[in-house]
N, C-alpha and C positions, 0 to 999 in steps of 0.2 A: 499534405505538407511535404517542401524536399527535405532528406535527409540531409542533417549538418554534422559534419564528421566532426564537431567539437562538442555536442553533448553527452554528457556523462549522466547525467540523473534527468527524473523527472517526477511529479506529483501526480498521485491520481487521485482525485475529489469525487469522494464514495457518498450515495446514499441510502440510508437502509431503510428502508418504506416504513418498515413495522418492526418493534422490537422482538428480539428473539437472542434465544441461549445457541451461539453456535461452537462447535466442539473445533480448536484449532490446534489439528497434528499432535502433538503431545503435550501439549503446554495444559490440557483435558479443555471443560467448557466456560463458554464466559457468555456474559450477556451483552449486549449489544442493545442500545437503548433507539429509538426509531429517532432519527436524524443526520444530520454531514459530519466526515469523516475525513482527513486528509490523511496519504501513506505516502511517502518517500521513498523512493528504490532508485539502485543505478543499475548502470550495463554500460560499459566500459567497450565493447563491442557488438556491434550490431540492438542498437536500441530502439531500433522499430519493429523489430521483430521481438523484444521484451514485450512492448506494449501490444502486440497484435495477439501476442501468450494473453496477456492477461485481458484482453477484450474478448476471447473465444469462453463458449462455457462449458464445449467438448476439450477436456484436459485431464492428464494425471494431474492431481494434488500432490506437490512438491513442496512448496514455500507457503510461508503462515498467510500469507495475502489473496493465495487460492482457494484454503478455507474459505473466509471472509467472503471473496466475490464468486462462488458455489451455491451463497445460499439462494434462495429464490427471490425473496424478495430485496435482496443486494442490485446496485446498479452504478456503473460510473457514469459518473455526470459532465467530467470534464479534466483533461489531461494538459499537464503544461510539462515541455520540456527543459532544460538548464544545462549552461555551461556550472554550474554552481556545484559543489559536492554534495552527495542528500544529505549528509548531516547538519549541515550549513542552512540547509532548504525545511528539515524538521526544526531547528533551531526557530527559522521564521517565519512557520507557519503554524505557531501557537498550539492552543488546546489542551487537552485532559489525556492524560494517558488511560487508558482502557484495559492493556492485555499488558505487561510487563515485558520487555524486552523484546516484542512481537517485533520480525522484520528486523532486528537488530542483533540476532546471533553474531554475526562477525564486528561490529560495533566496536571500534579504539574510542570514539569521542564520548560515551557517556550519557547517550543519546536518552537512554528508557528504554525506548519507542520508537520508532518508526511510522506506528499508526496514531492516531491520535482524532479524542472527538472533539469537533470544532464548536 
């Protein structure tokens, strides 16, 4: 896909094969129940090289979303890009929150979450 200098965020639509308790950064452990997942993130510059980070599975663990797609049996299924802000993009793409506040440390809108199970 070419790069379009006007997205800001994007969705990546996670699935996790089999249920499992995965431990994220400090937040300690949480379970994660075997099904789809949507997480909203931006990158304000250079945002194909955000998601080519989060498609590698050689990485330091930095952010709560590298937990998550670390584990083994974790897999992205499908990426969409957006001029749209992610909170705007968690807003409309429903679900259950799972981890509180995951991927939403810097969060003004109120978000919860950022991940969410579908």
């Amino acid at each position: 896909m070419p790069p379009n200098t006007s997205w800001v965020s994007y969705s990546l639509f996670i699935r996790v094969k089999k249920t499992q308790n995965i431990t994220v950064g400090r937040f300690g452990r949480f379970e994660f129940t075997a099904g789809n997942y949507i997480y909203s993130g931006s990158a304000l510059r250079n945002i194909l090289a955000r998601l080519n980070r989060h498609l590698r599975k050689e990485k330091k663990l930095r952010w709560h979303i590298d937990y998550l797609l670390d584990a083994e049996t974790v897999e992205i299924f499908k990426i969409v890009v957006s001029t749209t802000p992610e909170c705007e993009l968690v807003a409309a793409g429903g679900g259950t929150i799972i981890v509180p506040g995951f991927g939403a440390s810097d969060c003004r809108s109120g978000c919860g979450s950022h991940l969410r199970r579908l």
